[in-house]
C-alpha angles and dihedrals in degrees: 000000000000116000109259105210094291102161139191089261094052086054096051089054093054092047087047096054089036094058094051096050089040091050096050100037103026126229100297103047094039103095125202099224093053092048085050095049084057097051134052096253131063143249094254095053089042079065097035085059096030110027101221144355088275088049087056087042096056093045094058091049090053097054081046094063091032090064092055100037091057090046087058095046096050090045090101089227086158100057082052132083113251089263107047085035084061088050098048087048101050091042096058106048087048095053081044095061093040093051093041105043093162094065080068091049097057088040087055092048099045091049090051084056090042106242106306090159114021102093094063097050100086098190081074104055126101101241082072089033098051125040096062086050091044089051089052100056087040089059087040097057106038081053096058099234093092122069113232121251099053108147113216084222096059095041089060096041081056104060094041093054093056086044101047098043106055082053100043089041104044109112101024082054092037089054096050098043111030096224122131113251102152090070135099085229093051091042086049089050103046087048096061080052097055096045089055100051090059105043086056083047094055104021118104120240 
């Protein structure tokens, strides 16, 4: 089959409206030719560029990953000291959940199917994850401000853990509770709070 003037354009629209369907319906209830009626291109040529519905699958987790892990690697941690490095850190993958709700969808989704794609998707791994965060801890510590025995791993579950919540939770929480956790002052707020949680984690006494 010749390419027929498919473009990259024409890709990043298709990732853009499958991720939306993939994020809202999962894997399994996202269908192709109704990701094809909503863009410019068709079903057939969403196979021809991505192979298959888990090729197109894989390609919108891996813009997923991509977006936060180029947020985390234009952050400047390094032109920061160790603390105020750990608080930019942690705010902004907090503001990044908040602001991209459907990257916690398809991990959501990924994890209730346990994982079928994620180890081709090399945005995610930890070679990419870890070293920034490693090199974190190192400059905290022989500084004096961070505790030892902080694992990178840890660390980064850590984080992850404050971000994600507050996003996968919202409106069962919301609803048994009655707080606010869809607006930009509850966000602000749950941020601070986040922050704080992990400087008192890594901090040293």
């Amino acid at each position: 089959m010749q390419d027929t003037g498919f473009t990259e354009r024409n890709r990043r629209e298709i990732i853009g409206i499958a991720t939306a369907h993939f994020s809202d319906k999962g894997f399994a209830g996202a269908r192709v030719d109704e990701i094809a009626a909503a863009t410019a291109t068709s079903k057939r040529m969403i196979y021809y560029h991505f192979g298959s519905k888990e090729g197109l699958y894989r390609a919108v987790l891996t813009e997923a990953y991509r977006g936060i892990r180029s947020a985390e690697l234009d952050a400047g941690l390094d032109r920061l000291s160790p603390l105020d490095a750990l608080e930019r850190l942690t705010a902004l993958t907090f503001d990044y959940h908040f602001r991209h709700p459907e990257l916690v969808r398809l991990v959501m989704d990924e994890n209730m199917r346990h994982g079928p794609h994620i180890a081709m998707v090399v945005e995610a791994r930890n070679e990419l994850v870890l070293p920034k965060t490693a090199a974190l801890i190192e400059r905290g510590v022989a500084e004096g401000t961070f505790r030892a025995g902080i694992d990178p791993v840890d660390l980064h579950m850590t984080i992850s853990a404050l971000a994600f919540y507050f996003i996968s939770n919202r409106y069962t929480f919301s609803a048994i509770f009655d707080v606010d956790m869809t607006s930009e002052a509850a966000a602000a707020h749950r941020r601070d709070q986040a922050v704080a949680i992990v400087r008192a984690y890594c901090q040293a006494v």
